[in-house]
C-alpha positions as CSV (number, residue, x, y, z in Angstrom):
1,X,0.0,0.0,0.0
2,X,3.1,2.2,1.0
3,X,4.9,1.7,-2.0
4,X,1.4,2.4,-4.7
5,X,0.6,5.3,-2.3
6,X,3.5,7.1,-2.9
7,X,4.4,6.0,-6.2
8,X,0.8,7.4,-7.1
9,X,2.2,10.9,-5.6
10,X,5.3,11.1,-7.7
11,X,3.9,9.6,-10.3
12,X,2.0,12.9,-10.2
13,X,4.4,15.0,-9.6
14,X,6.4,13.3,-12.6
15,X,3.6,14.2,-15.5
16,X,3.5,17.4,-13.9
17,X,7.2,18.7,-14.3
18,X,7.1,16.5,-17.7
19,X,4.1,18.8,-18.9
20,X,6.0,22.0,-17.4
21,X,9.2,21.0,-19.8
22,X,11.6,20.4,-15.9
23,X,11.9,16.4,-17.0
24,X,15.7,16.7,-18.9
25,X,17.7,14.4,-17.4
26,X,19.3,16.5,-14.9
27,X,17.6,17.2,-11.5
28,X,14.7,15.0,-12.7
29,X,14.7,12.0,-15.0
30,X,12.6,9.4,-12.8
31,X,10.4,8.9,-10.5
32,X,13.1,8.3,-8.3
33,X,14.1,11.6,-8.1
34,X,10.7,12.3,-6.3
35,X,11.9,12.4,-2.9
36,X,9.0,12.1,-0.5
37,X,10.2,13.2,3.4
38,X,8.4,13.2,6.5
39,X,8.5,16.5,8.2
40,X,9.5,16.6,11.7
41,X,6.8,19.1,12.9
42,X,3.6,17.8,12.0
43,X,1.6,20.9,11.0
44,X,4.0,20.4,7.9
45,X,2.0,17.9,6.6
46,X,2.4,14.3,5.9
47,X,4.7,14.0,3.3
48,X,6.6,17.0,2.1
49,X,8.4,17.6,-1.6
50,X,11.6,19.9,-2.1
51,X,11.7,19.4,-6.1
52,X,10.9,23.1,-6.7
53,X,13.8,24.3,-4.4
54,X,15.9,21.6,-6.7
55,X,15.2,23.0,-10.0
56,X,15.5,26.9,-9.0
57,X,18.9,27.1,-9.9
58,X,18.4,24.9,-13.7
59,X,15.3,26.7,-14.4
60,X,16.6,30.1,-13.4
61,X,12.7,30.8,-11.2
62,X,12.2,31.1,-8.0
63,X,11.0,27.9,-6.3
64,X,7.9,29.4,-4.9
65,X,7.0,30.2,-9.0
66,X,8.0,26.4,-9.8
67,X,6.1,24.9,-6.8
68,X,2.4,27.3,-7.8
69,X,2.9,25.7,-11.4
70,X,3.4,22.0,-9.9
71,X,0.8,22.4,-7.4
72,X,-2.1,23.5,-9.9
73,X,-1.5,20.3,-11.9
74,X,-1.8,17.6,-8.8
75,X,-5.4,15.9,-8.6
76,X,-6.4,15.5,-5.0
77,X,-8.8,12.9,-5.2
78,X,-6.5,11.0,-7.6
79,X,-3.4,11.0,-5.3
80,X,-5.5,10.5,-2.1
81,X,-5.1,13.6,-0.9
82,X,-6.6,16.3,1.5
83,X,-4.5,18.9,1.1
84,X,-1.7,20.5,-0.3
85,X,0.3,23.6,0.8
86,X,3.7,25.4,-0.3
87,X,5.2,26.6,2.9
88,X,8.4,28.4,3.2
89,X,10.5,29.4,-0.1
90,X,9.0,26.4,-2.1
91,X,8.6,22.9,-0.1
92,X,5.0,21.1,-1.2
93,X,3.6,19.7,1.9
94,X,1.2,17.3,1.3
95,X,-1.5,15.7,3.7
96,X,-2.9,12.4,3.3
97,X,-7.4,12.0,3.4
98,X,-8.1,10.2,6.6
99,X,-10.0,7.7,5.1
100,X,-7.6,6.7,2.6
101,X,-5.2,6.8,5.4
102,X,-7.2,4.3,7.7
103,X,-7.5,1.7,5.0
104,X,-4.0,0.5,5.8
105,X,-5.4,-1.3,8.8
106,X,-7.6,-3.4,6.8
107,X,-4.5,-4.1,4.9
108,X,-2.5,-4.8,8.1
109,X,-5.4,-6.9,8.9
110,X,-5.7,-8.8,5.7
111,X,-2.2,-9.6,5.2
112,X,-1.2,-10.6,8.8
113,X,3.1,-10.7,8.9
114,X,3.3,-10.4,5.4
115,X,2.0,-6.8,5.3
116,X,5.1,-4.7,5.2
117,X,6.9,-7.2,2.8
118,X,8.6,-6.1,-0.1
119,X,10.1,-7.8,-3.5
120,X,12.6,-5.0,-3.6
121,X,15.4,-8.0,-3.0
122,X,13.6,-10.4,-5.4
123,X,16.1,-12.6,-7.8
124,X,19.0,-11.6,-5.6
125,X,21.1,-14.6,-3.2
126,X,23.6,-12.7,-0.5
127,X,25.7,-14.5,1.6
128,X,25.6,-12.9,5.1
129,X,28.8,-13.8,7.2
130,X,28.9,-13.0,10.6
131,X,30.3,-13.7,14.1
132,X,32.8,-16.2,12.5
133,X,34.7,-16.6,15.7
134,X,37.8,-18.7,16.6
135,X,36.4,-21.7,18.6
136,X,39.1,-21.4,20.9
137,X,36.6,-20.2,23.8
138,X,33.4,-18.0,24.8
139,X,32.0,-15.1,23.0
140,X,32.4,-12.1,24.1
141,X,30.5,-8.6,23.9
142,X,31.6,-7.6,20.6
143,X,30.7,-11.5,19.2
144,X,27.5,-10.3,20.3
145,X,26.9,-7.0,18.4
146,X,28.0,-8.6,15.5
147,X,25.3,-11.5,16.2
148,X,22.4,-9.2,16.8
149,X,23.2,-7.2,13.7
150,X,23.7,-10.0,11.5
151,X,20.8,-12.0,12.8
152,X,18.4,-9.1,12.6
153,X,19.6,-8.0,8.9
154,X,19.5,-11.3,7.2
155,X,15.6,-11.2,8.7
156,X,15.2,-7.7,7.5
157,X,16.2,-9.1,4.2
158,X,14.2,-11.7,3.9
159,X,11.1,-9.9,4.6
160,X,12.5,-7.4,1.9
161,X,12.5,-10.2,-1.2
162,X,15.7,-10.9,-0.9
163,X,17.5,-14.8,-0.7
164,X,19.8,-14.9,2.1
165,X,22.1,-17.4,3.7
166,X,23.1,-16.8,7.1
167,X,27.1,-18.0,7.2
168,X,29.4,-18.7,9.9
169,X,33.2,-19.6,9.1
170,X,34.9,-21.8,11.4
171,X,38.5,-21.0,12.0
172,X,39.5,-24.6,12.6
173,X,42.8,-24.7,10.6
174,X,45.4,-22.4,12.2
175,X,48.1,-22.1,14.7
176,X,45.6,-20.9,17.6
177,X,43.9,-24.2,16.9
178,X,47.4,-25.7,17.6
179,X,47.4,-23.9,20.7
180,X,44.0,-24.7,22.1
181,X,44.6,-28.6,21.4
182,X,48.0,-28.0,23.2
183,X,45.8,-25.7,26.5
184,X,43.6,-28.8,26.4
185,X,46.5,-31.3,26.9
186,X,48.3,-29.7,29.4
187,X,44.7,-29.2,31.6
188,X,44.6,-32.8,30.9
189,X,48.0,-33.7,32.4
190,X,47.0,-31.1,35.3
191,X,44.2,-33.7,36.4
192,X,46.2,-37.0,37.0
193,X,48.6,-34.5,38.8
194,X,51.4,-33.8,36.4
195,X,53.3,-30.7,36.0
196,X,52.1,-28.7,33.4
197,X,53.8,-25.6,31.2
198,X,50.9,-23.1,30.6
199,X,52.6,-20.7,27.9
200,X,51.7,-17.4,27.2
201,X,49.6,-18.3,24.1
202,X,48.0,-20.8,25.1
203,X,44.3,-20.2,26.3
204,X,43.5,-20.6,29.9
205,X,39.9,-19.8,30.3
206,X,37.6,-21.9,32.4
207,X,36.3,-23.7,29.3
208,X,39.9,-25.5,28.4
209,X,39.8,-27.1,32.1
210,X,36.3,-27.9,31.5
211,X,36.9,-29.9,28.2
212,X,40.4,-31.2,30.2
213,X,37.5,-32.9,32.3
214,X,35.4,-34.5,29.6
215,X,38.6,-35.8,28.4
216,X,39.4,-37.9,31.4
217,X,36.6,-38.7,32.3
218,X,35.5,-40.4,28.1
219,X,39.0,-41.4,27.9
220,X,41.1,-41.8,31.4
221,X,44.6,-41.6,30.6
222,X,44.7,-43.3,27.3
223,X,46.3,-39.5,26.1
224,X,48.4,-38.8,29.0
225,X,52.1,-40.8,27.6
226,X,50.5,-40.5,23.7
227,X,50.0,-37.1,23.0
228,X,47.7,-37.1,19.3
229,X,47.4,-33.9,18.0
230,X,45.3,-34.4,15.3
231,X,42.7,-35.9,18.1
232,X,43.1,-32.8,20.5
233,X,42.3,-30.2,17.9
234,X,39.5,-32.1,16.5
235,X,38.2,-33.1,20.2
236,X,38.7,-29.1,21.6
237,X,37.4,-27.1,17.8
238,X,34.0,-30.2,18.3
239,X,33.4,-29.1,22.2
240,X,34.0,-25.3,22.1
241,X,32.4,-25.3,18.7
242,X,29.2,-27.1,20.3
243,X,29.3,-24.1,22.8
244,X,29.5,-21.5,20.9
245,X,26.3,-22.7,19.5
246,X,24.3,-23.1,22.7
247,X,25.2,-19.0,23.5
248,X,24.2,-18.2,19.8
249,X,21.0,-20.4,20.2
250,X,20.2,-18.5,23.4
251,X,20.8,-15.5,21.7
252,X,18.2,-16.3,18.9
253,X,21.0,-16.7,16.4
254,X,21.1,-19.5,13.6
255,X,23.6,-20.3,10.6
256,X,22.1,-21.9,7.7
257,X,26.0,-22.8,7.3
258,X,28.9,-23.7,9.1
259,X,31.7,-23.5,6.9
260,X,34.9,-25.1,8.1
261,X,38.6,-23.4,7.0
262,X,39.8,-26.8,7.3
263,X,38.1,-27.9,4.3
264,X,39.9,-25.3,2.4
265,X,43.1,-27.3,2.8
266,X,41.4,-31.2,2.1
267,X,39.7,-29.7,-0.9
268,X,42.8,-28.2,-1.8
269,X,40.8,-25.3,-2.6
270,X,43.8,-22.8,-1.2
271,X,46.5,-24.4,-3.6
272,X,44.1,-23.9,-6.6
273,X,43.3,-20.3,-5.3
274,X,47.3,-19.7,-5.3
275,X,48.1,-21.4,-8.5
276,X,44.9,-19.3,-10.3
277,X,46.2,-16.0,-8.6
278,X,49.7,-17.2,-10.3
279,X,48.4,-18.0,-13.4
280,X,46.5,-14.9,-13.9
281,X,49.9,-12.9,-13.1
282,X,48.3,-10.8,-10.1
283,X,51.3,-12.7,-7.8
284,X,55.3,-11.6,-8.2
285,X,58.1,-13.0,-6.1
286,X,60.3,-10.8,-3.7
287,X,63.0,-11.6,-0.9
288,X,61.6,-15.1,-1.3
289,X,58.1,-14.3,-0.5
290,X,54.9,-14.1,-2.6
291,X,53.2,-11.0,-2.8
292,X,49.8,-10.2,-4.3
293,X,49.2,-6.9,-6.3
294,X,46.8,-5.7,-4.2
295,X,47.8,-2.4,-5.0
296,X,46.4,-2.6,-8.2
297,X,43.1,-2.1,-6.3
298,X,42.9,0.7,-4.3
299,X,44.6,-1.5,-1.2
300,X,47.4,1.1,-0.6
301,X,50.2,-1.9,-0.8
302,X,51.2,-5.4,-1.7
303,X,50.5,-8.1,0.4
304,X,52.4,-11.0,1.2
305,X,50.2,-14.5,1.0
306,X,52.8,-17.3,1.1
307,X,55.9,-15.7,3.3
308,X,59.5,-16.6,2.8
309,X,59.7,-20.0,5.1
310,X,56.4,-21.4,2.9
311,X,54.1,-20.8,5.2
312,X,50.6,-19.2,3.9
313,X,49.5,-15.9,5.5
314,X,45.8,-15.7,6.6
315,X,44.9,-13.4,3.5
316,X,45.3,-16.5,1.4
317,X,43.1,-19.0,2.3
318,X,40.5,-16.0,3.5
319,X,40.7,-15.5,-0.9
320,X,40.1,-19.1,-1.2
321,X,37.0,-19.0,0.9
322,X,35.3,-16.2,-1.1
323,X,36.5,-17.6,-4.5
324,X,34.0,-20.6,-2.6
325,X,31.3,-18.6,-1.9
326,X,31.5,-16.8,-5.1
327,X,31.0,-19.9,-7.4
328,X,27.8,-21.1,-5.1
329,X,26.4,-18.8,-6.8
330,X,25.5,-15.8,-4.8
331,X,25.1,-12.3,-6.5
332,X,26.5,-10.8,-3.4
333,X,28.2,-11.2,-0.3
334,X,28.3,-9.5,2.8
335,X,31.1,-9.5,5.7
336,X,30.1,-8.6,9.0
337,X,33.6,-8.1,11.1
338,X,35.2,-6.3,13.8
339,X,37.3,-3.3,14.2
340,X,40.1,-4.5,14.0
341,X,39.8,-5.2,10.6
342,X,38.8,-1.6,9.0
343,X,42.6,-2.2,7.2
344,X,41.4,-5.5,5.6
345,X,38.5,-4.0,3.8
346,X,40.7,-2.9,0.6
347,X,43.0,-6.1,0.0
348,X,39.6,-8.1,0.4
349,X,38.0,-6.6,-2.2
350,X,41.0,-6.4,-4.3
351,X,41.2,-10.3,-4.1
352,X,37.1,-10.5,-4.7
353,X,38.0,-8.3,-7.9
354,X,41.3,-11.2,-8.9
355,X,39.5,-14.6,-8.2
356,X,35.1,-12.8,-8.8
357,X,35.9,-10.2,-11.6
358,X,34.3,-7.1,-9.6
359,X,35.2,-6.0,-6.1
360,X,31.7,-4.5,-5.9
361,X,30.4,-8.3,-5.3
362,X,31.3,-7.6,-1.5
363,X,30.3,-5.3,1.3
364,X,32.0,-5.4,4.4
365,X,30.4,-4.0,7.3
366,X,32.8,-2.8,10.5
367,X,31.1,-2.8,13.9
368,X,32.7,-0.8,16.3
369,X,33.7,-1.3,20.0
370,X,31.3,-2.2,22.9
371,X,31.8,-1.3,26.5
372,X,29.7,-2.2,29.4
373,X,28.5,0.5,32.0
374,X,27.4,-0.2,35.3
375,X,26.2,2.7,37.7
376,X,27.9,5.1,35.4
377,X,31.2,3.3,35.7
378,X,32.8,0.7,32.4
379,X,32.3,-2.8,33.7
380,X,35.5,-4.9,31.9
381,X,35.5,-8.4,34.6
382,X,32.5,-10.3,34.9
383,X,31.7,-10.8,38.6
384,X,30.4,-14.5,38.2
385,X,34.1,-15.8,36.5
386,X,36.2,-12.7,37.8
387,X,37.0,-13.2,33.5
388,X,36.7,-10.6,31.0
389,X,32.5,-10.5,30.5
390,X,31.0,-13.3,27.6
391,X,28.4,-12.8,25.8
392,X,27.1,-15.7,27.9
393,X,27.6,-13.3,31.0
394,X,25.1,-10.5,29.5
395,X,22.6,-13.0,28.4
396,X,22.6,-14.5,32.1
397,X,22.8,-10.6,33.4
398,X,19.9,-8.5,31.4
399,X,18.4,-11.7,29.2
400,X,18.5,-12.4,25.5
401,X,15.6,-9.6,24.4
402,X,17.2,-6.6,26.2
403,X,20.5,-7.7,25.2
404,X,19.5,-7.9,21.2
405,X,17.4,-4.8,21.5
406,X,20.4,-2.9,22.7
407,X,22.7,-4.2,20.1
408,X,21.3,-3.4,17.3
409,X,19.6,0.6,18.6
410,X,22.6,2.4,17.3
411,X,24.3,2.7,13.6
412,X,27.4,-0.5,13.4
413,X,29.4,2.1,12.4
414,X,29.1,3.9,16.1
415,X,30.5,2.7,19.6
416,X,28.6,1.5,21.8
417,X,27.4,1.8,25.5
418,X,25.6,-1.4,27.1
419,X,24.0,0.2,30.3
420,X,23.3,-2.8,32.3
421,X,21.3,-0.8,34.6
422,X,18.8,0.9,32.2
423,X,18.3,-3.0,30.5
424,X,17.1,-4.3,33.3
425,X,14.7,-1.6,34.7
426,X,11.1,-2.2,34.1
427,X,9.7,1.1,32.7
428,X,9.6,3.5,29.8
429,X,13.0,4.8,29.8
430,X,14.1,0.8,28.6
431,X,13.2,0.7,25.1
432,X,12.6,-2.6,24.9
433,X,10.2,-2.7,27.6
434,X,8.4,0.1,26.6
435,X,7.9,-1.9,23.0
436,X,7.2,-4.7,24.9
437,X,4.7,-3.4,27.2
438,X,3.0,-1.9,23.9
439,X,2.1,-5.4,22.7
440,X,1.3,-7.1,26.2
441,X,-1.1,-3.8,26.6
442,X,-2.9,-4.5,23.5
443,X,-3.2,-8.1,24.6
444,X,-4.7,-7.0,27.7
445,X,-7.4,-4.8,26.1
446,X,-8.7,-7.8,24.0
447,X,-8.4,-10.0,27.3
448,X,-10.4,-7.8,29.3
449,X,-12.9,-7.4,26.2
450,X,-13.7,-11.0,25.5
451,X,-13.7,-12.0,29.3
452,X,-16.4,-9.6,29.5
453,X,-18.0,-12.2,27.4
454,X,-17.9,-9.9,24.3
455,X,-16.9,-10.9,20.5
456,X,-14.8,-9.0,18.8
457,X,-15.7,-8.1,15.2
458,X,-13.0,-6.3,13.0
459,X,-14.7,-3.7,10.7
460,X,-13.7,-3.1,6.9
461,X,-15.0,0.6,7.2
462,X,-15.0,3.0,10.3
463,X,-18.2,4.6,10.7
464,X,-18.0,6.0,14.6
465,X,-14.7,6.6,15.0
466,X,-12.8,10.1,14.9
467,X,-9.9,8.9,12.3
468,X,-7.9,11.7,13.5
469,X,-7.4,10.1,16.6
470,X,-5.6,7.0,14.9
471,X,-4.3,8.9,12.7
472,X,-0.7,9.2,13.9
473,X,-0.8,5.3,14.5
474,X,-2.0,5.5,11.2
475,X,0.5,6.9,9.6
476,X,3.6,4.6,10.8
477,X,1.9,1.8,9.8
478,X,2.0,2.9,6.6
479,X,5.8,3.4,6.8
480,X,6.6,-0.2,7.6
481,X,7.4,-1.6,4.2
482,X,9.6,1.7,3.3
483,X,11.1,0.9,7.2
484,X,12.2,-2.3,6.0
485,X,13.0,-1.5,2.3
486,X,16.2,0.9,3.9
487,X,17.1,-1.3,6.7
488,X,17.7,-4.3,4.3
489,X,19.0,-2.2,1.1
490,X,21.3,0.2,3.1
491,X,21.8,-2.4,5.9
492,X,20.8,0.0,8.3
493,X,19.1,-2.3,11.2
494,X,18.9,0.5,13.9
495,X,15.9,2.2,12.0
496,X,13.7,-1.2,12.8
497,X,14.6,-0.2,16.6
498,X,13.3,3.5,16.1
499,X,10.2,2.6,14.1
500,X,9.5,0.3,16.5
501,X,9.9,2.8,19.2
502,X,7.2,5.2,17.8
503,X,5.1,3.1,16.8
504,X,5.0,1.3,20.6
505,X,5.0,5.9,21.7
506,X,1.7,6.3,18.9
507,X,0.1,3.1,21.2
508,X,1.0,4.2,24.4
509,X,-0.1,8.0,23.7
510,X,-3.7,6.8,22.1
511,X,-4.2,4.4,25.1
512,X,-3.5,7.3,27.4
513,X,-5.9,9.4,25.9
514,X,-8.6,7.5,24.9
515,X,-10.8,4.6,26.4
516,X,-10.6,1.7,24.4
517,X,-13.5,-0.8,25.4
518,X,-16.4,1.7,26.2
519,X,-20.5,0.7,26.3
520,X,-20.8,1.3,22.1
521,X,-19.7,-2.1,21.1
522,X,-19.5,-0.8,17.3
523,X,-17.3,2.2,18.3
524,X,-15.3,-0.2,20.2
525,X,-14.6,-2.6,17.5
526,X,-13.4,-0.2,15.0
527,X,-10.9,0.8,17.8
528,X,-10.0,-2.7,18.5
529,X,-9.7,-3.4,14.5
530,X,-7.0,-0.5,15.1
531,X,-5.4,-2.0,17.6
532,X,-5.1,-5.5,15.9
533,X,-2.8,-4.0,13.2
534,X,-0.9,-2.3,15.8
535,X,-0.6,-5.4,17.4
536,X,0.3,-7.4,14.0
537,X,3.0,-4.9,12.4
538,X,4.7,-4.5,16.2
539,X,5.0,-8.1,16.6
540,X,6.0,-8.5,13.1
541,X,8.7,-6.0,13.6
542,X,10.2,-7.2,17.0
543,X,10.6,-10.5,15.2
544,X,12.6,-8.6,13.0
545,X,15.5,-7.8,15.1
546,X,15.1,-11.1,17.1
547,X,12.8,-10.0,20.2
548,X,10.1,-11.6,21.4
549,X,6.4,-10.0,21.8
550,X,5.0,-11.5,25.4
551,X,1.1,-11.4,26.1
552,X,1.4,-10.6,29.8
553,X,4.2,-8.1,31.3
């Protein structure tokens, strides 16, 4: 409805400028350069229209000239319109007829949790990676921004048309791997009372002793004088693998794949990827080493990927692995990573461009760095392990809803401040609680409706009610699909979080100010048809970031 409501509007406008001779191919050649923005102060109208302002300078007029000639070709009737006003030095503010307006909850209504879909992402297959951490121990806080945002994207992009498939790669093949397997053994040794050598990179969280235990106790001492370190790092990657999945699962966060860097090497897929970089002369030899001409594309050096002893650096097998994803098939790939990899972003796309032909066939989105406040104060030691705080710790501390909700209010590109304290207070200033208690509310109304031992009826038309009191609810219900067309083509998931937000602050400010169930059982129903698609599209969109809707608060 969104996207035929407003094309109908610059559709109009279109034929308008074409017939006034302002369609040439420079400020306007489509009906995309129609841009349609909601004013912040509402007596601005709906929708307001800044073309005129854009074609002063071309046209040599002054916009207020260019928007009395645009204006006095729109139909009002014909683009669903009450009004339409130039304010200022030229904007077109335009307001939408109420009971066009209200006909979005019948849509809402009709449709269910497909209202607000969109094919914008139709015929296109993206391969979201994300999380991808070593499986050498716990995730911690910033495993679990980049969790939250990937999770909540690839369902943002689903509901936008688009195929996705949610991708985890599992570093299972290098020298930390070693180390873990090596952590494991000497815990091991620890528990039949040997001396043990803990080195400095070895890993010496609770979780090493822990697996130390399973050992002995599967096994006994058949590894203590026979050391296997093929069985170790297979053992260790299988048992903190298995745990990183129980915190993502608690967090609400599936993979579709599990792709193991290991396989790289059985497949020989790295070899070919090094012999086809070779081949295609985008490698040179120097000092012994082999160095990629990165540099080529925009990557403001060479890089070395096999170094002087033989041994591959990470870059290689990292081009192998996209030069796999790229022949599954996908149109496009997205990286979700950490900070620490904002220098990475060039030579990646310089070897997507070698082995996939274009480097524009890969985004890579950088989250930045999380901290932890607690009465006003950064929190770095979880008090429950005296460790460094997990994402296992926060789940355990504030619960998997605030935590997600949290994660994924602010732009990636941002850092970020988890208050612990504001999470787990129960009223409006938490965010999530307030969206929350938005839906539970609704559910309450219709409890204490049908327990009364009334039926309700949804209405097609509203004949008693004062559309102007729903209209503001109306009116972000009708931005849903255009919510979720920019959060999956701009990958920006913190606008689900804020049109969630005024959509639960358009419930909570009608409930305040009017009484829902009342003795006019047909006024009533039109109001509770209102608050059914409230109900629907709020649900719909909490999914969305992975948060749960309860019935009772």
């Amino acid at each position: 409805m969104i996207e035929q409501f407003t094309n109908s509007i610059k559709s109009a406008f279109f034929n308008a400028l074409e017939k006034l001779g302002y369609v040439d191919g420079t400020i306007v050649s489509s009906l995309n350069d129609i841009i349609l923005e909601v004013p912040k102060d509402k007596d601005h109208g709906d929708y307001s229209v800044n073309v005129a302002m854009r074609l002063a300078r071309v046209a040599r007029k002054r916009p207020l000239d260019i928007a009395n000639e645009i204006v006095a070709l729109i139909n009002k009737e014909e683009t669903h319109l009450s009004n339409i006003e130039i304010a200022g030095p030229g904007f077109i503010n335009l307001t939408i007829d109420l009971n066009y307006l209200a006909l979005v909850v019948n849509k809402v209504i009709e449709e269910k949790e497909l209202f607000g879909s969109s094919s914008v992402g139709s015929g296109q297959l993206i391969n979201l990676e994300y999380v991808s951490a070593n499986p050498t121990g716990y995730l911690h806080i910033g495993h679990g921004r980049g969790a939250a945002y990937g999770d909540s994207l690839s369902r943002i992009m689903k509901k936008a048309g688009y195929g996705v498939v949610r991708e985890h790669y599992v570093n299972d093949a290098g020298n930390q791997i070693t180390n873990m397997a090596l952590s494991i053994y000497e815990r091991y040794k620890e528990l039949f009372g040997l001396e043990i050598e803990m080195k400095d990179d070895y890993y010496h969280g609770k979780e090493i002793i822990t697996i130390a235990e399973l050992l002995k106790e599967e096994f006994g001492d058949k590894y203590l004088n026979n050391f296997d370190l093929t069985f170790f790092r297979k053992y260790g990657t299988e048992k903190l693998l298995n745990n990183l999945k129980n915190d993502l699962k608690s967090f609400n966060v599936e993979f579709d794949m599990w792709f193991s860097e290991t396989s790289l090497y059985t497949e020989k897929a790295v070899e070919t990827t090094l012999n086809f970089l070779k081949e295609n002369n985008y490698t040179y030899e120097h000092e012994g080493a082999t160095w990629l001409k990165t540099s080529m594309y925009k990557d403001e050096k060479d890089r070395v990927i096999v170094k002087a002893d033989g041994n591959y650096t990470y870059l290689l097998p990292d081009i192998a692995y996209h030069a796999n994803k790229l022949s599954r098939g996908y149109t496009h790939l997205i990286d979700v990573l950490g900070a620490d990899h904002h220098g990475y972003i060039d030579r990646l796309k310089a070897a997507v461009s070698m082995v996939g032909g274009n480097s524009d066939l890969i985004d890579v989105e950088i989250l930045q760095m999380v901290r932890v406040l607690e009465n006003g104060e950064e929190v770095k030691m979880s008090k429950r392990s005296g460790k460094a705080i997990t994402l296992k710790d926060l789940i355990e501390e504030v619960g998997s809803d605030a935590l997600r909700y949290f994660y994924v209010d602010k732009s990636l590109s941002t850092h970020m401040d988890l208050n612990l304290d504001l999470m787990k207070q129960k009223s409006n200033e938490n965010p999530v609680f307030y969206a929350q208690y938005a839906h539970a509310r609704i559910k309450s109304i219709f409890s204490k409706f049908t327990e009364s031992g009334n039926e309700v009826n949804f209405v097609s038309e509203f004949k008693h009610l004062d559309l102007a009191k729903v209209k503001d609810l109306c009116l972000v219900l009708l931005q849903y699909q255009s919510v979720v067309e920019e959060a999956a083509t701009k990958r920006l998931v913190h606008k689900m979080t804020h049109f969630i937000n005024e959509l639960a602050y358009q419930l909570h400010s009608f409930y305040n100010e009017e009484k829902v169930i009342t003795d006019n059982l047909e006024l009533t129903n039109e109001k509770l048809t209102v608050l059914k698609a409230v109900e629907i599209v709020l649900k719909d969109a909490l999914s969305l970031i992975g948060v749960s809707a309860p019935d009772k608060m």
